[in-house]
mmCIF file as gemmi writes it, N, C-alpha and C atoms, coordinates in Angstrom:
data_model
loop_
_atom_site.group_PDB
_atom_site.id
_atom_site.type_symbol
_atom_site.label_atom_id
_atom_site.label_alt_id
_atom_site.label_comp_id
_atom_site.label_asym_id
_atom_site.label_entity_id
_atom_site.label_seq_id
_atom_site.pdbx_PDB_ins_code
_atom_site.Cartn_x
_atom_site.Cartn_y
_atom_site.Cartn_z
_atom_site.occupancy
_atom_site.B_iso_or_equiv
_atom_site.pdbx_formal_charge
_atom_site.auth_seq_id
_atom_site.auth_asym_id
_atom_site.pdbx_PDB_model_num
ATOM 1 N N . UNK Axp A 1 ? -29.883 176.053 6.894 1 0 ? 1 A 1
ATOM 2 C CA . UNK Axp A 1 ? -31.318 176.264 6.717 1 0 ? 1 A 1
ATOM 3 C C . UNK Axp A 1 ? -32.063 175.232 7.58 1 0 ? 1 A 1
ATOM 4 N N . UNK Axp A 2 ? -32.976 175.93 8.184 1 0 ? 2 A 1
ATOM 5 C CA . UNK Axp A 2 ? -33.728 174.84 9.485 1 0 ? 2 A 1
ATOM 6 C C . UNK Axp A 2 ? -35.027 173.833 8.244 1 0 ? 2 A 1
ATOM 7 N N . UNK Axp A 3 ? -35.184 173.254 8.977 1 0 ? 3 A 1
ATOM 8 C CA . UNK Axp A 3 ? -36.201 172.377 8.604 1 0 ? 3 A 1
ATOM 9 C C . UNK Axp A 3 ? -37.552 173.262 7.79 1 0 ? 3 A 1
ATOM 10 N N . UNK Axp A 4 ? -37.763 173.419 9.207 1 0 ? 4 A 1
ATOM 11 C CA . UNK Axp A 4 ? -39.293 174.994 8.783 1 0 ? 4 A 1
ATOM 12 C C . UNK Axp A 4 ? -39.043 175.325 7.652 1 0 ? 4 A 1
ATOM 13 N N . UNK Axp A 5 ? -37.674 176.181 7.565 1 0 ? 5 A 1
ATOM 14 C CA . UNK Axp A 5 ? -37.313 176.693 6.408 1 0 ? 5 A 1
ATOM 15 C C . UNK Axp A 5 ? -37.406 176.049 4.773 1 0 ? 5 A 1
ATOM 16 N N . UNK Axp A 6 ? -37.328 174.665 5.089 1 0 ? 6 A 1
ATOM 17 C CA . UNK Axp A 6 ? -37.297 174.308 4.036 1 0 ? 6 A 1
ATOM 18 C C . UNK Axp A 6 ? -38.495 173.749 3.164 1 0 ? 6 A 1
ATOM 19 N N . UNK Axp A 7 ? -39.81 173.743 4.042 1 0 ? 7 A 1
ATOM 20 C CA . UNK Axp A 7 ? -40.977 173.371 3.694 1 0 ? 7 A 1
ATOM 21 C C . UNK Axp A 7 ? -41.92 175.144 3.472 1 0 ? 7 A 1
ATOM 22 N N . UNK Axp A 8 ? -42.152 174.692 2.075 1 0 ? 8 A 1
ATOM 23 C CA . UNK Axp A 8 ? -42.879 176.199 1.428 1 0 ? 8 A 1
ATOM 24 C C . UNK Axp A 8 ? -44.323 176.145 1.467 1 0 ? 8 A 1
ATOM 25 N N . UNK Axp A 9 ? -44.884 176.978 2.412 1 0 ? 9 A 1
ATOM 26 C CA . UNK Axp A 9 ? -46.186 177.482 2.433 1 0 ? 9 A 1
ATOM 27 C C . UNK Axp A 9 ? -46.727 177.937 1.241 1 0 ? 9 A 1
ATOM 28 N N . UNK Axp A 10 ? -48.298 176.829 0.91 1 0 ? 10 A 1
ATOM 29 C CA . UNK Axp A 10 ? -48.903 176.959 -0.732 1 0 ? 10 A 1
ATOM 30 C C . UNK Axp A 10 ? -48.352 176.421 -1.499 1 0 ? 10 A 1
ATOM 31 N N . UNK Axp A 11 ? -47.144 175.626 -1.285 1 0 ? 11 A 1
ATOM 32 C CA . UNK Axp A 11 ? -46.752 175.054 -1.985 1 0 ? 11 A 1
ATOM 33 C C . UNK Axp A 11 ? -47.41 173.73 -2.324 1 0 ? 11 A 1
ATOM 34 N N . UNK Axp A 12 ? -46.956 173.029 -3.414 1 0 ? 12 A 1
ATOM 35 C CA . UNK Axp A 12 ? -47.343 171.312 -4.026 1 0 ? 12 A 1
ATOM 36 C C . UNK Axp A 12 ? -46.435 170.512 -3.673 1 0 ? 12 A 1
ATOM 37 N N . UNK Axp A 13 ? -46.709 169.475 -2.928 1 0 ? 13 A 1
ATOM 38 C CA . UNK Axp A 13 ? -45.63 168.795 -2.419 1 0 ? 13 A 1
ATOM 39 C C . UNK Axp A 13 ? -46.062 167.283 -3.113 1 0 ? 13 A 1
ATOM 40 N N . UNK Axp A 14 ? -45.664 166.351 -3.768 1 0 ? 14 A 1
ATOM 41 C CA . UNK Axp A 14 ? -45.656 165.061 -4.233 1 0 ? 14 A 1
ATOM 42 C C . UNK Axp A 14 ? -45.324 164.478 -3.38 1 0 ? 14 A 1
ATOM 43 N N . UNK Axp A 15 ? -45.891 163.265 -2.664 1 0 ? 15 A 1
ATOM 44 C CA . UNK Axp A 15 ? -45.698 162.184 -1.541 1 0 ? 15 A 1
ATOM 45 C C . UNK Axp A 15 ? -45.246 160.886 -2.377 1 0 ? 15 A 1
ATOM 46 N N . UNK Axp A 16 ? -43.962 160.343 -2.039 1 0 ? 16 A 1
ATOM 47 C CA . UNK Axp A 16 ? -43.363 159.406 -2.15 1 0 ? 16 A 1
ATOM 48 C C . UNK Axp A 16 ? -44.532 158.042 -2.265 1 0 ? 16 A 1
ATOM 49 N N . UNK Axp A 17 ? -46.054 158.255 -2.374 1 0 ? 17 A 1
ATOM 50 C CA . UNK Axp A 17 ? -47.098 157.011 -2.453 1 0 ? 17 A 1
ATOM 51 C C . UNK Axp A 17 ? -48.122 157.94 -3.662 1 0 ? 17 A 1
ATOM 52 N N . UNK Axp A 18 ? -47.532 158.767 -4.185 1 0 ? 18 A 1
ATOM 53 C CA . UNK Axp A 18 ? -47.961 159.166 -5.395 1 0 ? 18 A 1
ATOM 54 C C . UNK Axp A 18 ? -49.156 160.561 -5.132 1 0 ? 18 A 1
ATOM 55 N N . UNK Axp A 19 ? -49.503 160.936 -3.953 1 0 ? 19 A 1
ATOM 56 C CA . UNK Axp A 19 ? -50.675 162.049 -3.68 1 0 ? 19 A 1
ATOM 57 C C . UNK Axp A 19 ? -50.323 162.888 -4.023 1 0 ? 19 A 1
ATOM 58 N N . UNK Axp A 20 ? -50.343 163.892 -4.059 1 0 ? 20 A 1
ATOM 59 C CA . UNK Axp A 20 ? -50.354 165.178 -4.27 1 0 ? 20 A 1
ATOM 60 C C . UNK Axp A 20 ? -51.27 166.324 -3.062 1 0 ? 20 A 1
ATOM 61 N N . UNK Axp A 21 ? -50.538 167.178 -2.412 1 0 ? 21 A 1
ATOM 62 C CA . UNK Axp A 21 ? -50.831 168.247 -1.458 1 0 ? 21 A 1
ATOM 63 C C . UNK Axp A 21 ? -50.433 169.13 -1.256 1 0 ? 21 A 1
ATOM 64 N N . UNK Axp A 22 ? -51.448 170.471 -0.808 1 0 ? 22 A 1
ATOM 65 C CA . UNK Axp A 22 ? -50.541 171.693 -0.606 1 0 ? 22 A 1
ATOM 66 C C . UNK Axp A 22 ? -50.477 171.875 0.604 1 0 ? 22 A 1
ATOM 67 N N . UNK Axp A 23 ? -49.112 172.215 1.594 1 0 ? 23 A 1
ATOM 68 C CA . UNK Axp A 23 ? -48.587 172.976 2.608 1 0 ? 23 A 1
ATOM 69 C C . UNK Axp A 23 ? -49.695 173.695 3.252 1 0 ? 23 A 1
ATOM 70 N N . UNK Axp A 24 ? -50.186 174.239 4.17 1 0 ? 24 A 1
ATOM 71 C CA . UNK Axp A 24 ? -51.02 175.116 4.439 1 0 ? 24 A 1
ATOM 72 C C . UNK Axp A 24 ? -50.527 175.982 5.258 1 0 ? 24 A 1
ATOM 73 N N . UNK Axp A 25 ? -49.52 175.35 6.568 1 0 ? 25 A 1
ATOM 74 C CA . UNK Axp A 25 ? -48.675 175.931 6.722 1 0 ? 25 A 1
ATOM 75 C C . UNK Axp A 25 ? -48.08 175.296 8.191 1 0 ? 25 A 1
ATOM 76 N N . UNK Axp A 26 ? -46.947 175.174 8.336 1 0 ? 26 A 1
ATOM 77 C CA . UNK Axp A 26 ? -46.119 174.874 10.159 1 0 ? 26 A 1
ATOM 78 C C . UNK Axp A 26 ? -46.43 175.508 11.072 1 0 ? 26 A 1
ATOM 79 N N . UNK Axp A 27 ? -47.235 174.394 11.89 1 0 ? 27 A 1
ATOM 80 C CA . UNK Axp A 27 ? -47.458 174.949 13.189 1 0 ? 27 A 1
ATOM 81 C C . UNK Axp A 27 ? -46.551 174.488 13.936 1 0 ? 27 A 1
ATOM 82 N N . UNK Axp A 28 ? -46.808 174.929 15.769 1 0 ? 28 A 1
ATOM 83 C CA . UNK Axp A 28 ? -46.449 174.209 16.71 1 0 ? 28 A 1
ATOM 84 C C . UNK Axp A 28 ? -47.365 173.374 17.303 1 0 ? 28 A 1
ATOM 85 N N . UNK Axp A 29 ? -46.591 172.07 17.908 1 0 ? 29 A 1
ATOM 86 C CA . UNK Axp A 29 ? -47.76 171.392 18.341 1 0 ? 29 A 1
ATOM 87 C C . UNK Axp A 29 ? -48.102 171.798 20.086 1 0 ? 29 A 1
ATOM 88 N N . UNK Axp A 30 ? -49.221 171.974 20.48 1 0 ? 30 A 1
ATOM 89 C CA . UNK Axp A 30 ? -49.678 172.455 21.574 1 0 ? 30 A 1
ATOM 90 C C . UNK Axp A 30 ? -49.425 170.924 22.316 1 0 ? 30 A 1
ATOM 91 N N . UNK Axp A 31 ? -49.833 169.821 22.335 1 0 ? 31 A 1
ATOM 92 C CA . UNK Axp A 31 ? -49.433 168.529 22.885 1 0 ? 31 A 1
ATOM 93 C C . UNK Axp A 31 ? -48.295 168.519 23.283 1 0 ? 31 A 1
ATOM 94 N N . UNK Axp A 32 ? -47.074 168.768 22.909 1 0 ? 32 A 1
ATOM 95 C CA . UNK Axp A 32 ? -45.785 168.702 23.057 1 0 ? 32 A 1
ATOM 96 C C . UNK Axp A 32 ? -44.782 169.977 23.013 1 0 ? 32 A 1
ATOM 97 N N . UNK Axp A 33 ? -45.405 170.917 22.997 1 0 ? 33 A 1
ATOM 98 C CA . UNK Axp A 33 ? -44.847 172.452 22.835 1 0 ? 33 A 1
ATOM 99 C C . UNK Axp A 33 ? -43.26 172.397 23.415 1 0 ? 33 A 1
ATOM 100 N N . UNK Axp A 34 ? -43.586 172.231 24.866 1 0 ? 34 A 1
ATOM 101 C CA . UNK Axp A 34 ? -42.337 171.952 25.584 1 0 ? 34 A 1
ATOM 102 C C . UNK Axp A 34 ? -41.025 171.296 24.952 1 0 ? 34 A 1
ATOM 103 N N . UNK Axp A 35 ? -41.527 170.061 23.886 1 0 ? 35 A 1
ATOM 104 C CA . UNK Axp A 35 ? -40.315 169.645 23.425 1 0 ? 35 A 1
ATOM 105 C C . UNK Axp A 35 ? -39.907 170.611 22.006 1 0 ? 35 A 1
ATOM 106 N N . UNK Axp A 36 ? -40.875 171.34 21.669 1 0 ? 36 A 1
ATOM 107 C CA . UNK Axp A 36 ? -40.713 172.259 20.91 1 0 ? 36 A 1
ATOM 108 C C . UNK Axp A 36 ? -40.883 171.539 19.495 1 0 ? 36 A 1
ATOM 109 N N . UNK Axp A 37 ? -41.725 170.589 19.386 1 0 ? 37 A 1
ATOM 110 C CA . UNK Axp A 37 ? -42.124 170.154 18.048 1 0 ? 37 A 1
ATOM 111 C C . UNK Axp A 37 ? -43.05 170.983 17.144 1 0 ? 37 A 1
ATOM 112 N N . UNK Axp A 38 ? -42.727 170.626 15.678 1 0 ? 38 A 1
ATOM 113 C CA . UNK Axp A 38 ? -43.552 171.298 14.68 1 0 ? 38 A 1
ATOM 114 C C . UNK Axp A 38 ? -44.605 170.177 14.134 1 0 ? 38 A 1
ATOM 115 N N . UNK Axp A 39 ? -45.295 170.397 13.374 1 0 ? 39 A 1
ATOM 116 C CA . UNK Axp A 39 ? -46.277 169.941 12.401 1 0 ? 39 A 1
ATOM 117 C C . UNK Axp A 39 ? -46.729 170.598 11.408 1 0 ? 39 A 1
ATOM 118 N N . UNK Axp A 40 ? -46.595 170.264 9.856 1 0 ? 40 A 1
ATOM 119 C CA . UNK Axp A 40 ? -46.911 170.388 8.704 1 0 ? 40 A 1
ATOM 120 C C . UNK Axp A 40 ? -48.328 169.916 8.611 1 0 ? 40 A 1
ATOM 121 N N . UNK Axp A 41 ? -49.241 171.026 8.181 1 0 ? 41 A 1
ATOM 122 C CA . UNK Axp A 41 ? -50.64 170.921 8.045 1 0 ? 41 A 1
ATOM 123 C C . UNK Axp A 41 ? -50.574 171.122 6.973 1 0 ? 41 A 1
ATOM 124 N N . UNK Axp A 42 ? -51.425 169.965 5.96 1 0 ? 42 A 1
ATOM 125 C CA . UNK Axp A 42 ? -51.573 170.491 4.411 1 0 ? 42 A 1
ATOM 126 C C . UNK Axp A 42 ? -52.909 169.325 3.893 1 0 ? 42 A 1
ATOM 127 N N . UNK Axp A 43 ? -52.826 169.906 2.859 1 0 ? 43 A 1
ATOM 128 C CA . UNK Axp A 43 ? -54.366 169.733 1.848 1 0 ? 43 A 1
ATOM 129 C C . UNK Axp A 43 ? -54.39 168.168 1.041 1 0 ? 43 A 1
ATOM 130 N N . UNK Axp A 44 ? -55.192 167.586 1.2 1 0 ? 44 A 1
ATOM 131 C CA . UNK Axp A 44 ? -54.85 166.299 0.057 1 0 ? 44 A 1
ATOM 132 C C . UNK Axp A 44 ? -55.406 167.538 -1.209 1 0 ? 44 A 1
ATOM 133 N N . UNK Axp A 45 ? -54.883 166.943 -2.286 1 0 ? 45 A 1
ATOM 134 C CA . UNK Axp A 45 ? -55.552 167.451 -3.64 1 0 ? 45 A 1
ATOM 135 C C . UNK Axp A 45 ? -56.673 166.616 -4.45 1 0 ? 45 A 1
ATOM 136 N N . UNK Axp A 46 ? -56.357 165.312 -3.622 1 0 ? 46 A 1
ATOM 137 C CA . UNK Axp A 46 ? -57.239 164.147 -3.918 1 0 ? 46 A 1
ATOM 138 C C . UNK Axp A 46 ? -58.968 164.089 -3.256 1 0 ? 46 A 1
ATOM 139 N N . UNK Axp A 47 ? -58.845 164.446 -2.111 1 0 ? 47 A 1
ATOM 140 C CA . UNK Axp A 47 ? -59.778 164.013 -1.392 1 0 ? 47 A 1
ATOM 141 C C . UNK Axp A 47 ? -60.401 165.321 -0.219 1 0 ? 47 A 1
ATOM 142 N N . UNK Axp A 48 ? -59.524 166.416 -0.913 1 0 ? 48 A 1
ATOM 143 C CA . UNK Axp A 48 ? -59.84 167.523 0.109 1 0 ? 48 A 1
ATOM 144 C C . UNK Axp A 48 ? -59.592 167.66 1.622 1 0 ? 48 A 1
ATOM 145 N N . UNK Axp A 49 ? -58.795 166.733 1.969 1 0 ? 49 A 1
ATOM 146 C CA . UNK Axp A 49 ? -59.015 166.386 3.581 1 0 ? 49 A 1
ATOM 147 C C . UNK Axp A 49 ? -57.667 166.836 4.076 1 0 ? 49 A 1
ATOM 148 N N . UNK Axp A 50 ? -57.735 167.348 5.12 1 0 ? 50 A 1
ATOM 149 C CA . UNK Axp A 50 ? -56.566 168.353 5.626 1 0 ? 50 A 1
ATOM 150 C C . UNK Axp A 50 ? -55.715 166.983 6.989 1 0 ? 50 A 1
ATOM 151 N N . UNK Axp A 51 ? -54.246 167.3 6.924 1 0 ? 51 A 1
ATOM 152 C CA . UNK Axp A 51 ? -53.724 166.218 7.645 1 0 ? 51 A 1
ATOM 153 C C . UNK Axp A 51 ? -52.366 167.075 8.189 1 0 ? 51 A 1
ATOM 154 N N . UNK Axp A 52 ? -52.108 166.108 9.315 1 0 ? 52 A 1
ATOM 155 C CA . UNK Axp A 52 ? -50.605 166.887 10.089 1 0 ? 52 A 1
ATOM 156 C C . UNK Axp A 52 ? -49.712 165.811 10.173 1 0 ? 52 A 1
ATOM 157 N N . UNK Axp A 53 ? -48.725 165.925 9.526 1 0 ? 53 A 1
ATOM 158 C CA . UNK Axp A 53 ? -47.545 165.458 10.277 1 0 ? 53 A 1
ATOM 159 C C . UNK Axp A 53 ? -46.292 166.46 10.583 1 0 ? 53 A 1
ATOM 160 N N . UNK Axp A 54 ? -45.374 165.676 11.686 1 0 ? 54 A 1
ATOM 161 C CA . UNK Axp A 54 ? -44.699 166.161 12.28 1 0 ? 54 A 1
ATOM 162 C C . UNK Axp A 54 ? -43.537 166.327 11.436 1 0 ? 54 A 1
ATOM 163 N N . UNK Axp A 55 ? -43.351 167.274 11.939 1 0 ? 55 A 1
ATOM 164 C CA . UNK Axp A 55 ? -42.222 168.605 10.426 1 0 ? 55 A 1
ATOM 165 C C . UNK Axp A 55 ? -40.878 167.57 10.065 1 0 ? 55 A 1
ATOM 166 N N . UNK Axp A 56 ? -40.239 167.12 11.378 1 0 ? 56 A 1
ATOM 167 C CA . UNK Axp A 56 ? -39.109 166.039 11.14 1 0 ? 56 A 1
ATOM 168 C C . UNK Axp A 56 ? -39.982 164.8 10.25 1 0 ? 56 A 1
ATOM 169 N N . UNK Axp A 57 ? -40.765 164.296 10.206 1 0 ? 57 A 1
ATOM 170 C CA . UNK Axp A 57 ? -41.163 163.405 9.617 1 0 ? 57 A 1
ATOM 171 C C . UNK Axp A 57 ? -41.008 163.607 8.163 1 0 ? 57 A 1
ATOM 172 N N . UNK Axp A 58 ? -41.971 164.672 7.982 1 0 ? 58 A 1
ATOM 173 C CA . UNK Axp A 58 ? -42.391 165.429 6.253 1 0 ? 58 A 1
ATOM 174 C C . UNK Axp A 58 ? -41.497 165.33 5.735 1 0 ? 58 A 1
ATOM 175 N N . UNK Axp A 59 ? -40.221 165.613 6.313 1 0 ? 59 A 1
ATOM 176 C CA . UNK Axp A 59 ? -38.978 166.193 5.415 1 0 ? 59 A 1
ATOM 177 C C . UNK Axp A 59 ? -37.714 164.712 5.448 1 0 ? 59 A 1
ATOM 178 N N . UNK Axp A 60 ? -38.275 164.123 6.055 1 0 ? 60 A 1
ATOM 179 C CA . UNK Axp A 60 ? -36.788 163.025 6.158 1 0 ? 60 A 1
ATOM 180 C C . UNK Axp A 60 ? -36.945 162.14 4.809 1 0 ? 60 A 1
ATOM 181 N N . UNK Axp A 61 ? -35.921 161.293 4.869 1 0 ? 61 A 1
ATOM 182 C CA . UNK Axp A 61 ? -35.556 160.731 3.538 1 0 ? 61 A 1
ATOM 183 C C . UNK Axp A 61 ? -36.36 159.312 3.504 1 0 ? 61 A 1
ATOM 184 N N . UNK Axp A 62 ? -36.946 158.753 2.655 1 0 ? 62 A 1
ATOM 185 C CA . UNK Axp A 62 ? -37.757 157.201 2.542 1 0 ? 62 A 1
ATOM 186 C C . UNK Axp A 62 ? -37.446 156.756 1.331 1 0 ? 62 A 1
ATOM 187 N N . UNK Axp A 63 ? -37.436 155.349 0.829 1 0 ? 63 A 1
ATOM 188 C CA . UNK Axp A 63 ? -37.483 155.086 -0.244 1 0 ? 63 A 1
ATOM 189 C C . UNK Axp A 63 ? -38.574 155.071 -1.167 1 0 ? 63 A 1
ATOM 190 N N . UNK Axp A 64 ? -37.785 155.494 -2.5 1 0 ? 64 A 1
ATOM 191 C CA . UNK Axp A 64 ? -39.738 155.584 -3.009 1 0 ? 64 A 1
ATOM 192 C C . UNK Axp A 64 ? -39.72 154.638 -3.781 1 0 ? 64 A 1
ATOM 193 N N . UNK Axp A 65 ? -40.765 154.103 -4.803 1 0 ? 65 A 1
ATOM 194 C CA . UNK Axp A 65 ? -40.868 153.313 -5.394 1 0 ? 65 A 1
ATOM 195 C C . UNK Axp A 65 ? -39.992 152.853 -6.669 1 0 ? 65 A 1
ATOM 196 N N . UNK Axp A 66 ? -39.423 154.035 -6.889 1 0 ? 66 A 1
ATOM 197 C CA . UNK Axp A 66 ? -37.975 153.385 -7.936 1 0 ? 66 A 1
ATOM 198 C C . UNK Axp A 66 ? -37.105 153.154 -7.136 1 0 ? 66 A 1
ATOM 199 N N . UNK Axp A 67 ? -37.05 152.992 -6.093 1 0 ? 67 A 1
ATOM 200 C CA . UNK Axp A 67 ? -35.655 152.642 -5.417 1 0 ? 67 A 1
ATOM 201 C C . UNK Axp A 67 ? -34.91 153.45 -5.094 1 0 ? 67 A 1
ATOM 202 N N . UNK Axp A 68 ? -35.111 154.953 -5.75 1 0 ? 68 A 1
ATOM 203 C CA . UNK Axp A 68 ? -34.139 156.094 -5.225 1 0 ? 68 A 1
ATOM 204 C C . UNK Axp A 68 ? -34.775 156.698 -3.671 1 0 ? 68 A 1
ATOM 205 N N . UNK Axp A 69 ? -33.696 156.945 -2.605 1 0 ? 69 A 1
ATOM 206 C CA . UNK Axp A 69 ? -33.855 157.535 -1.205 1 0 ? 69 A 1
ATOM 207 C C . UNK Axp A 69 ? -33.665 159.077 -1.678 1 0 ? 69 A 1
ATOM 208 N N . UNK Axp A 70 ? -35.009 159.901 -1.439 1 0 ? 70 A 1
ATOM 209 C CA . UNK Axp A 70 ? -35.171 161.001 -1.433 1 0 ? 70 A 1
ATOM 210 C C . UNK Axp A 70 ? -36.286 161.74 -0.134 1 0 ? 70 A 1
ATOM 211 N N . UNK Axp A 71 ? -36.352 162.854 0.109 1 0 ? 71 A 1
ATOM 212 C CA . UNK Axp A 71 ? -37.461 163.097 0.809 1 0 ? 71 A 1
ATOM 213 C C . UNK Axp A 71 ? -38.582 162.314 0.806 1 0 ? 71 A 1
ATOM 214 N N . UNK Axp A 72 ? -39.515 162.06 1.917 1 0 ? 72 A 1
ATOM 215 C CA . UNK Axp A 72 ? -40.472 161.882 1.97 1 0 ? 72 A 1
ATOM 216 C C . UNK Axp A 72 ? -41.476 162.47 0.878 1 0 ? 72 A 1
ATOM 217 N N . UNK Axp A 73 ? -41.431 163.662 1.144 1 0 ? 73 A 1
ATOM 218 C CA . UNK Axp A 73 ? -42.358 164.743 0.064 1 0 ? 73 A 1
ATOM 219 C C . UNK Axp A 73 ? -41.09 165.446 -0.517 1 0 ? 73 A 1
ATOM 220 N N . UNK Axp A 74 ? -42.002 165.517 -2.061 1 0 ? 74 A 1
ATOM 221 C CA . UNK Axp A 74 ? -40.965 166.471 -3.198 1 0 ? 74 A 1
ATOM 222 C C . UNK Axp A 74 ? -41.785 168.127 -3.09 1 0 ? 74 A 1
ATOM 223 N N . UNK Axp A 75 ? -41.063 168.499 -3.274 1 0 ? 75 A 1
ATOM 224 C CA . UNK Axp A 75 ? -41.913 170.307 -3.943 1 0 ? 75 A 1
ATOM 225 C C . UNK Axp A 75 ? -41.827 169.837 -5.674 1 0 ? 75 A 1
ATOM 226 N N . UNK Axp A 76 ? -43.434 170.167 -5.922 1 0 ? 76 A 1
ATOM 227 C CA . UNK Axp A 76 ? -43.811 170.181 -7.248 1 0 ? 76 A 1
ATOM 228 C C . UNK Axp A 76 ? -43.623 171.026 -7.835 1 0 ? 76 A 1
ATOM 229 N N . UNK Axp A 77 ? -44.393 171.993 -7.149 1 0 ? 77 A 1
ATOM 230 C CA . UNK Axp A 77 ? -44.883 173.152 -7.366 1 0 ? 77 A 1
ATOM 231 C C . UNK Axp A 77 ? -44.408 174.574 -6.211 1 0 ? 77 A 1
ATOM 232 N N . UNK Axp A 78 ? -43.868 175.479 -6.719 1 0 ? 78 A 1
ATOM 233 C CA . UNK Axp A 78 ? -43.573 176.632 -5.905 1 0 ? 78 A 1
ATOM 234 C C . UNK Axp A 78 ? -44.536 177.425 -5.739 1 0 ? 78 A 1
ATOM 235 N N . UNK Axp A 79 ? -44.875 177.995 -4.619 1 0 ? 79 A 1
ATOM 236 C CA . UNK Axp A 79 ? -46.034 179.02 -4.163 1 0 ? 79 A 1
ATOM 237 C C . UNK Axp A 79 ? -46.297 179.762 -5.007 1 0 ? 79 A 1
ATOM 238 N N . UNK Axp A 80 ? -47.505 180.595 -5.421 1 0 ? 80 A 1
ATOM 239 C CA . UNK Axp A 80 ? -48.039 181.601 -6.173 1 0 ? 80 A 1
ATOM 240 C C . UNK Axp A 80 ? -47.197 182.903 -5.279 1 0 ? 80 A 1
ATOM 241 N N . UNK Axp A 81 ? -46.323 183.683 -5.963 1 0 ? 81 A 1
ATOM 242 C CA . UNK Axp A 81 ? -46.31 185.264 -5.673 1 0 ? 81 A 1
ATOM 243 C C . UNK Axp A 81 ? -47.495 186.265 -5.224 1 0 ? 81 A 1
């Protein structure tokens, strides 16, 4: 399963610094197309303000504040049907 794949559009994703955001959805980045990078565009739930990071980023592993190494971002919440 690719990366893309594993980040769910509409979904709730929990950030390892406690936010909360929804997915909006993977683009490509036009800056760097050529190297064929992605970016995860999604929603704060906090502050309304829309943000990108780069898809390898979103998904790699960090430590969170208990000490356990997990994703960057969790899925909270699964997309509405």
């Amino acid at each position: 399963m690719s990366e893309r794949e594993v980040v769910k559009e509409n979904a709730v994703y929990r950030h390892y610094g406690g936010g909360r955001y929804t997915v909006l959805f993977v683009a490509s980045d036009s800056t760097n197309m050529r190297d064929g990078n992605e970016v995860v565009v999604y929603l704060s739930l906090s502050y309304g303000k829309i943000y990108c990071r780069d898809l390898v980023e979103f998904t790699e592993n960090v430590e969170w504040p208990d000490g356990s190494t997990r994703p960057r971002f969790i899925l909270e919440t699964e997309p509405a049907e």
